[in-house]
Structures are given as structure tokens and as C-alpha cells.
VEXTILO-409222 format. One record per residue: z, y, x of N, C-alpha, C in turn; residue in three letters; residue number from 1. Coordinates in Angstrom, 3 decimals, decimal comma. Each point is the difference from the previous one (the first is absolute). Layout:
N
PT	Z	Y	X	Z	Y	X	Z	Y	X	ala	NUM;
...
This chain:
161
PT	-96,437	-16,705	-56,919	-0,639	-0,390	-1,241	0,937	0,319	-1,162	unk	1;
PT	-0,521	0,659	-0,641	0,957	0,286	-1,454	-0,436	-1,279	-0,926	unk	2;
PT	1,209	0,130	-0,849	0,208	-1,326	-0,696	-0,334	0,590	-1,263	unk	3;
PT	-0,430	-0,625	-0,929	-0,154	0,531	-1,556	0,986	-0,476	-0,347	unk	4;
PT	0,631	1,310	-1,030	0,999	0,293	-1,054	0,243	-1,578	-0,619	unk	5;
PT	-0,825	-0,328	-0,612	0,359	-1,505	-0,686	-0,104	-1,085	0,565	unk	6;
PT	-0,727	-0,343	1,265	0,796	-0,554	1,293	1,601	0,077	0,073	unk	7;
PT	0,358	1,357	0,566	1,534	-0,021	0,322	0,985	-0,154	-1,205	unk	8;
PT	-0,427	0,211	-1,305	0,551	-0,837	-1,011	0,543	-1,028	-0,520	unk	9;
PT	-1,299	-0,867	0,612	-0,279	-1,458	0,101	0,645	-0,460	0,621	unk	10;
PT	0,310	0,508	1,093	0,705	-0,454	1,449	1,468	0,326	-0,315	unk	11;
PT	0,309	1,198	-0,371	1,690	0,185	-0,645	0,275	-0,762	-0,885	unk	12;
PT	-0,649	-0,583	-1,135	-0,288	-0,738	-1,360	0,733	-1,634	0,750	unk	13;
PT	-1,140	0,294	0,894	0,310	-1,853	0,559	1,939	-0,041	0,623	unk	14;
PT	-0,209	1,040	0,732	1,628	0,225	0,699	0,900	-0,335	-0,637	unk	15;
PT	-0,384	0,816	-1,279	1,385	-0,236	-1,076	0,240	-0,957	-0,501	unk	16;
PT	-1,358	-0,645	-0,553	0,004	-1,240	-0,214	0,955	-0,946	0,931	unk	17;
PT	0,158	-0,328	0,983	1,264	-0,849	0,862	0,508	0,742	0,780	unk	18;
PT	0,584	1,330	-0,915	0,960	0,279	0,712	1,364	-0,352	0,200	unk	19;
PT	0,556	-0,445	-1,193	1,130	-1,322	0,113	0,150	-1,213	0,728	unk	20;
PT	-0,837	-0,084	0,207	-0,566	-1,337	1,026	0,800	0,043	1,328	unk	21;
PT	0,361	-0,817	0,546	1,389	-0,007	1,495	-1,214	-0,109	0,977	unk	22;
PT	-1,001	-0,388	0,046	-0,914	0,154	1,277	-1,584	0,487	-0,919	unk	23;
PT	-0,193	1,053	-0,426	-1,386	0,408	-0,436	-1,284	-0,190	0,565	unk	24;
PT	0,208	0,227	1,527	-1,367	0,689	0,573	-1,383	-0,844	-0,419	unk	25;
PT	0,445	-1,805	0,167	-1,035	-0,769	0,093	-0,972	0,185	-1,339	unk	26;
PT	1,125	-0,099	-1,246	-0,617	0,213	-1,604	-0,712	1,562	0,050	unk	27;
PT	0,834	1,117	0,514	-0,890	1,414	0,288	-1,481	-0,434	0,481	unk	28;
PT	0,398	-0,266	0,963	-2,006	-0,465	0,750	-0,686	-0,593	-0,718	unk	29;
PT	0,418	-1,491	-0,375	-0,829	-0,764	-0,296	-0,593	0,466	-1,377	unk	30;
PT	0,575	0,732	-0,304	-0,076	0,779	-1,728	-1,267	1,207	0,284	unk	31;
PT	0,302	0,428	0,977	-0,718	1,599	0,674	-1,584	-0,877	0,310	unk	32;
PT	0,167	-0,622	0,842	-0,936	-0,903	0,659	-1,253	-0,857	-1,458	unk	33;
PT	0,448	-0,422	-0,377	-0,637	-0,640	-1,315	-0,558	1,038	-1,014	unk	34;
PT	1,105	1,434	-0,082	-0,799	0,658	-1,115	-1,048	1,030	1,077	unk	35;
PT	0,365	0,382	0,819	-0,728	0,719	0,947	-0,897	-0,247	0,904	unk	36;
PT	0,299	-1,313	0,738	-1,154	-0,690	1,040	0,449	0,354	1,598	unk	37;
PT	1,244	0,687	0,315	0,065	0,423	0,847	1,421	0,946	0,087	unk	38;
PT	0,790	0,268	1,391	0,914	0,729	-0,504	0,012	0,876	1,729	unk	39;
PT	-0,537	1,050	-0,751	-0,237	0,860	1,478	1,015	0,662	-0,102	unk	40;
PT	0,279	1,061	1,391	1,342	0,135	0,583	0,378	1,241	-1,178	unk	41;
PT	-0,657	0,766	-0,496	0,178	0,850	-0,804	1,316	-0,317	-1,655	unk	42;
PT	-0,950	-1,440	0,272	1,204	-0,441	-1,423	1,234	-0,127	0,549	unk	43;
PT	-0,426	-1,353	0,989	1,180	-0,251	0,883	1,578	1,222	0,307	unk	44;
PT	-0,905	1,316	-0,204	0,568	0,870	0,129	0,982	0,473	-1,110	unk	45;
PT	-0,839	-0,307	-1,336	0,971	0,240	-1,535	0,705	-1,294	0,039	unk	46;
PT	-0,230	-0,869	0,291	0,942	-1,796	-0,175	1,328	0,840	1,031	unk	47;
PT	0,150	0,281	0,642	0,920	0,466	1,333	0,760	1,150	-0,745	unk	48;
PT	-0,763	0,749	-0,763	1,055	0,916	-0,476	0,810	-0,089	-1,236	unk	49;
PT	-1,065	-1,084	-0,860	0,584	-0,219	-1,235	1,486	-1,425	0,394	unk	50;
PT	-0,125	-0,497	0,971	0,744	-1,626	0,182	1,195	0,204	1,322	unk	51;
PT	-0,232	1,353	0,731	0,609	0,191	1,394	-0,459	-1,144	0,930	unk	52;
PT	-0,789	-0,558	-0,010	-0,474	-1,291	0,967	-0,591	0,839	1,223	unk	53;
PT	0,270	0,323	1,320	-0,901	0,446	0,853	-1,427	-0,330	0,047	unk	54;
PT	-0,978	0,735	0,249	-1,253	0,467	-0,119	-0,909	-1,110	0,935	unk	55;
PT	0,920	0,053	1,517	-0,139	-1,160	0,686	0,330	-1,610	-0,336	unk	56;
PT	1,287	-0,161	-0,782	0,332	-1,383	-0,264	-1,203	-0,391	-1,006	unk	57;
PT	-0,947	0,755	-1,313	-0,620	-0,147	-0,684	-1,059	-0,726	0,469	unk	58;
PT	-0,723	1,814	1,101	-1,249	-0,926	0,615	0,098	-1,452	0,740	unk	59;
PT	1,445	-0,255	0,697	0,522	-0,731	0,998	-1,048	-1,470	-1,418	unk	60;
PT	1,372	0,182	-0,994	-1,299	-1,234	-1,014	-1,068	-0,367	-0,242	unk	61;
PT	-0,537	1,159	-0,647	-1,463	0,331	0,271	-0,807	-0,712	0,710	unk	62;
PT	-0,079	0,687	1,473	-0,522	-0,683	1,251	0,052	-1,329	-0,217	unk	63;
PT	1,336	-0,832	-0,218	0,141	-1,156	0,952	-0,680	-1,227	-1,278	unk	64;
PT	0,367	0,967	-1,605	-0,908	-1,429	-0,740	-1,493	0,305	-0,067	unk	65;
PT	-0,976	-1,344	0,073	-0,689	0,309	0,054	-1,185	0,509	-1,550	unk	66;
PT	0,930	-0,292	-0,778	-0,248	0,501	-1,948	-0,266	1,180	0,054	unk	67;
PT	0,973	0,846	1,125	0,291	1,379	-0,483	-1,308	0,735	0,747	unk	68;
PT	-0,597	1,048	-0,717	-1,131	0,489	0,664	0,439	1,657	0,222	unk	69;
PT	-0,188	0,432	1,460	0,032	2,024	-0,010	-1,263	0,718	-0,166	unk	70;
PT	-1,081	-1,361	-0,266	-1,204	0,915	-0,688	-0,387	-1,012	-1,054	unk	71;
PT	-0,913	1,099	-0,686	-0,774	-0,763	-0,722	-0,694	-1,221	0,196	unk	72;
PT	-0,162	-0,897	-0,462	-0,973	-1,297	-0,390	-0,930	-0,305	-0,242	unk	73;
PT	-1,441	-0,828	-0,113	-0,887	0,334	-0,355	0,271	-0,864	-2,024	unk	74;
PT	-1,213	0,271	-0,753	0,248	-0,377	-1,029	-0,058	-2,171	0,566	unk	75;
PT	-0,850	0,012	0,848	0,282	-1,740	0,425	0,709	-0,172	1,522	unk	76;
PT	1,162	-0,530	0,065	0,786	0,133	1,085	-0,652	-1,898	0,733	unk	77;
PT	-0,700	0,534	0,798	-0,487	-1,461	0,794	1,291	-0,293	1,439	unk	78;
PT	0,343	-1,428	-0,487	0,914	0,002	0,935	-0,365	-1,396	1,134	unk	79;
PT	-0,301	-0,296	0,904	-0,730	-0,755	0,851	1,400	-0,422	0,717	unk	80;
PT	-0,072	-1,500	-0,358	1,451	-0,211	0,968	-0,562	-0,371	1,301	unk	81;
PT	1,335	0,381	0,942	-0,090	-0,034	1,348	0,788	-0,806	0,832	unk	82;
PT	0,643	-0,904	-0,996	1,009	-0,955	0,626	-0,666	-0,936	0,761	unk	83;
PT	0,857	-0,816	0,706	-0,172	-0,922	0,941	-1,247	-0,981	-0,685	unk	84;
PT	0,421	-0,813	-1,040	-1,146	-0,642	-0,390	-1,336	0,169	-0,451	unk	85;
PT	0,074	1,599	-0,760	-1,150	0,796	0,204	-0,691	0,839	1,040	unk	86;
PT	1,007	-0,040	1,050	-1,007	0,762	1,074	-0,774	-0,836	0,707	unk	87;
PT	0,774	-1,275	0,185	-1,165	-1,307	0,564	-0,792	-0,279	-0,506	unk	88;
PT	0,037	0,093	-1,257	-1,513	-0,123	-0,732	-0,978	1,095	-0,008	unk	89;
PT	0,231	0,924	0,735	-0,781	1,092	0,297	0,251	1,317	-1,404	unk	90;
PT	0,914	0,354	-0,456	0,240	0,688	-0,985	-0,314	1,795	0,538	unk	91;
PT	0,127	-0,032	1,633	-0,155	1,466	0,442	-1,434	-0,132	-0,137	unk	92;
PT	-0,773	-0,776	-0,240	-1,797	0,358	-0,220	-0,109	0,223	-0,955	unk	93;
PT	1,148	-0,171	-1,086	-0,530	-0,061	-1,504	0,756	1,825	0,082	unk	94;
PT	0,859	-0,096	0,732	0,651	2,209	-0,525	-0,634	0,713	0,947	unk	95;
PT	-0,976	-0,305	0,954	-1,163	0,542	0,954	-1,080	0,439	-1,329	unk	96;
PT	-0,340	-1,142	-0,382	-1,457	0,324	-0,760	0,414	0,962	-1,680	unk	97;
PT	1,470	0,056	-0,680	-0,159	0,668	-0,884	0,260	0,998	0,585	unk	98;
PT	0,518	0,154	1,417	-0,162	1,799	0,634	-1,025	0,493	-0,070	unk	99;
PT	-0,779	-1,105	0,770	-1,730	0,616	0,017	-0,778	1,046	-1,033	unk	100;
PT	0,514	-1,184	-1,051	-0,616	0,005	-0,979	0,202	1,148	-1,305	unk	101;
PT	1,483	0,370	0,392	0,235	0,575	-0,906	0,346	1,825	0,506	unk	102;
PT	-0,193	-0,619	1,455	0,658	1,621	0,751	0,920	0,155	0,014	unk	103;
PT	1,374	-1,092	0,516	1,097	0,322	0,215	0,556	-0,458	0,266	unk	104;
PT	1,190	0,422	1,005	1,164	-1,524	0,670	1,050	-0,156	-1,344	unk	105;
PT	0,391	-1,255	0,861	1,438	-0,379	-0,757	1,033	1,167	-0,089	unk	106;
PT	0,621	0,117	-1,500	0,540	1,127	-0,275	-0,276	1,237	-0,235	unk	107;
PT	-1,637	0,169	-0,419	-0,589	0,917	-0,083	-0,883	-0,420	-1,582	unk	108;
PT	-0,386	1,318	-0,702	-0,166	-0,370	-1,218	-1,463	0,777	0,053	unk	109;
PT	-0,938	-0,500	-1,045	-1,113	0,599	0,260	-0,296	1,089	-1,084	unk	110;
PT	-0,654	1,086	0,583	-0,325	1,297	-0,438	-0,559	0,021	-1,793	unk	111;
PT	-0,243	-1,174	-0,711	0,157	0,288	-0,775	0,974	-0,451	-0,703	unk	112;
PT	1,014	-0,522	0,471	1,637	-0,207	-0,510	-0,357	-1,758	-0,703	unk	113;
PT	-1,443	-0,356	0,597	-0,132	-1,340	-0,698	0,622	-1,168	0,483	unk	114;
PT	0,005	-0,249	1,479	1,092	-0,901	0,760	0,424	0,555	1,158	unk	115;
PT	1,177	-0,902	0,269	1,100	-0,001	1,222	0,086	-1,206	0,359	unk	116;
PT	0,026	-0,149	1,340	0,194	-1,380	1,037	1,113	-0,166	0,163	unk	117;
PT	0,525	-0,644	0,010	1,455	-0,277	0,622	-0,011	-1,601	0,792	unk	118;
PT	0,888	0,350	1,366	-0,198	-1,274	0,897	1,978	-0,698	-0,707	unk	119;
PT	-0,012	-1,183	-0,409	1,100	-0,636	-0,448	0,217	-0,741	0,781	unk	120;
PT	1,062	-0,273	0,544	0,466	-1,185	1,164	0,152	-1,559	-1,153	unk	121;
PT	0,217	-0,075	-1,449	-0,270	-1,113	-0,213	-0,330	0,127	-2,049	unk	122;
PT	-0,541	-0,795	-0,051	-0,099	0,139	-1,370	0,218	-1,061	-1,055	unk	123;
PT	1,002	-0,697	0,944	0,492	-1,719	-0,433	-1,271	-1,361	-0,707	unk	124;
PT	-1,583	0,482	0,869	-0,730	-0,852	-0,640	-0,592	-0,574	1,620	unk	125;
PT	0,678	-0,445	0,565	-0,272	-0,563	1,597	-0,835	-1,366	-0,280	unk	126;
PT	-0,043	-0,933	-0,899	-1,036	-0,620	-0,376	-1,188	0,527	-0,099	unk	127;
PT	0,127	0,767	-0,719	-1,830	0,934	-0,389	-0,461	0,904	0,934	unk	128;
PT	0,611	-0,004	1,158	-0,695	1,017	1,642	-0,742	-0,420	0,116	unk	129;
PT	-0,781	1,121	0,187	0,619	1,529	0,277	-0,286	0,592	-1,760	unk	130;
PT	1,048	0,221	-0,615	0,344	0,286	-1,079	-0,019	1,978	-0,164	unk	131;
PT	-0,138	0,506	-1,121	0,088	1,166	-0,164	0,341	0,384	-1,775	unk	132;
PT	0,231	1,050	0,030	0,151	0,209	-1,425	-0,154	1,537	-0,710	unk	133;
PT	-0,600	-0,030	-0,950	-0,514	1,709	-0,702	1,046	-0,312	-0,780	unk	134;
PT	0,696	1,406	-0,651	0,868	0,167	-0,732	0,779	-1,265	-0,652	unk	135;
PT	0,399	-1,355	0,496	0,617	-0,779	-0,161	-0,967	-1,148	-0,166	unk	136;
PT	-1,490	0,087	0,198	-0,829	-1,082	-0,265	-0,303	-0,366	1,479	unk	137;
PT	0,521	-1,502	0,190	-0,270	-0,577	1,191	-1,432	-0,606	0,770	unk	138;
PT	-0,438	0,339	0,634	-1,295	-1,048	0,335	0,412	-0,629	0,930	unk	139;
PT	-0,325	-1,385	-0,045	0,225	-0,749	1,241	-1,282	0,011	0,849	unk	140;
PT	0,316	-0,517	1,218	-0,678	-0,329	1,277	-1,570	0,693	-0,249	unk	141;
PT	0,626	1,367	-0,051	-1,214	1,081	0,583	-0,617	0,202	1,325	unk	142;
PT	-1,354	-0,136	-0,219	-0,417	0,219	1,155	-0,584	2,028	0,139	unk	143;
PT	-0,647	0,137	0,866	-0,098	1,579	0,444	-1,989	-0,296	-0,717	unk	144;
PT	-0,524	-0,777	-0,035	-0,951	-0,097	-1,016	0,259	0,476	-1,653	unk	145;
PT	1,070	-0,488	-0,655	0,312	0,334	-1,171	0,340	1,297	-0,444	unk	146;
PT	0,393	0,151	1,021	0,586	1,845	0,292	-0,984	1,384	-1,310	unk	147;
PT	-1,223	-0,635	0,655	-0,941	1,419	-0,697	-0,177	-0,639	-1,908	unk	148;
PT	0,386	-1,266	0,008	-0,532	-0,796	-1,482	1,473	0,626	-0,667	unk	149;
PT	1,033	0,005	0,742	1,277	0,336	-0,533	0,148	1,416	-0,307	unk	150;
PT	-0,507	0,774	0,699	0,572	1,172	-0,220	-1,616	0,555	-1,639	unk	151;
PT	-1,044	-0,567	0,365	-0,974	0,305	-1,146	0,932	-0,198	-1,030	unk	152;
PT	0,233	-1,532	-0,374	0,864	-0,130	-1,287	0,693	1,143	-0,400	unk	153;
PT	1,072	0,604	0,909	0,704	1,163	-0,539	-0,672	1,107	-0,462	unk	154;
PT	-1,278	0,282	0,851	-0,564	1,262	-0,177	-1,133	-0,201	-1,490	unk	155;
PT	-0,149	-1,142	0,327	-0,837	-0,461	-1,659	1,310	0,173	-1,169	unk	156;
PT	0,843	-0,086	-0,171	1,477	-0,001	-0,881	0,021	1,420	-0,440	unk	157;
PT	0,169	0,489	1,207	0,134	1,974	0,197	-1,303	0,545	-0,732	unk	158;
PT	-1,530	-0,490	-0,158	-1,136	0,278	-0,829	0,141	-0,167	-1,046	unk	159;
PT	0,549	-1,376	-0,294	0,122	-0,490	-1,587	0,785	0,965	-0,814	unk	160;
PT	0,932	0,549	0,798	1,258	0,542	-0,608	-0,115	1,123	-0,454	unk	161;
């Protein structure tokens, strides 16, 4: 995948920006990540040449937080927690039915770039399980009924707009 010219700009722009910095990488990403949505291996590739950080130690970050994305996002990131107190409350019926529904597993974004599922091991609202949350808006104790009323709202938002 070729990168556009003012992409890799952006991405050198950000570098320099902490390049004084005694440990950069995290402010690099989280900077890349926020203005971009994503930091596929391609950048990963200019962060590595502009910082000397191996290519592997980068992705090694990448991978392991779960903020950092190697693809794109949808414009509503649905995140369905899967922790202990939400899975007893049945929270895998509630990321079953927006698969259904929307045509896609967890970690998969839908074809018109409108949402992405993501399965979260916790989302610190274990009172409100099985809990979930769109771009930082929480719903508590969702059931897999609400599922199709939830995702309309968004798609009614996306009309208005």
C-alpha cells in the first residue's frame, strides 16, 4: 500500500515533534493514532527510520495496546465488554447479534467504514452488565434485543448528517 505524500509528512512532522523526548515511541503513536485512526505497518515503517526504534519493537507496541489500531476503524467503534461480569450476564449474545446484524465479527469493520466491533475484556462498568460502549458512550445492561434499536440510532445520525 503506498502511503500519501502528506501522510508521510504528517508522520515525520509528528517524529520530530518528540524527538528530544528520552522514550518517544508511546507520544509517536498515540499522536499517529488520534490524527490518523490507525498505524499500519507502512508508517510503522517511517517511525523506525525517522527514531531508529526497530520495526518489530514498534509493532511489538502496537499489537499489545489495545488503543493502537493496524487497520482502520469504523466511524462508530462498538465495544461489547467481555469480562467476567459481563459474560455472565450474557454479553456474548449481545456481540452475536451486532454480528448478525451488521455482517461482521469482532474486529472487523463494516464495508461502509460505518462501524467496528470490538470484543473488550473489561470496560470498568461491571455494575451495568453486560455493559458496552460506542465511541466512549456507555450503555448499560444490554440485552441482544436492543441490538437492532442501537445500531438504527447511529444509522438515523449518519441520515441526519
Amino acid at each position: 500500500m503506498a502511503i500519501k505524500p502528506e501522510v508521510v509528512k504528517g508522520v515525520n512532522d509528528i517524529c520530530d515533534k518528540y524527538a528530544n523526548e528520552p522514550s518517544p515511541l508511546m507520544m509517536i503513536l498515540s499522536a499517529i493514532q488520534k490524527e490518523y485512526g490507525y498505524i499500519p505497518l507502512e508508517v510503522q515503517q517511517i517511525i523506525s527510520d525517522r527514531t531508529g526504534i526497530p520495526v518489530a519493537e514498534i509493532y511489538g507496541v502496537v499489537t499489545f495496546y489495545s488503543f493502537f489500531s493496524l487497520k482502520p476503524k469504523g466511524k462508530y467503534v462498538i465495544g461489547i465488554c467481555l469480562g467476567t461480569a459481563c459474560f455472565v450476564k450474557n454479553s456474548q449474545q449481545v456481540i452475536d447479534k451486532f454480528s448478525t446484524l451488521l455482517g461482521i465479527k469482532a474486529g472487523e469493520t463494516t464495508k461502509d467504514g460505518l462501524f467496528t466491533i470490538e470484543a473488550i475484556r473489561c470496560i470498568g462498568a461491571c455494575a451495568l452488565a453486560p455493559a458496552m460502549s460506542i465511541n466512549g458512550k456507555v450503555y448499560p445492561k444490554v440485552t441482544p434485543d436492543q441490538v437492532g434499536k442501537i445500531i438504527d440510532e447511529y444509522k438515523k445520525m449518519e441520515a441526519e448528517a
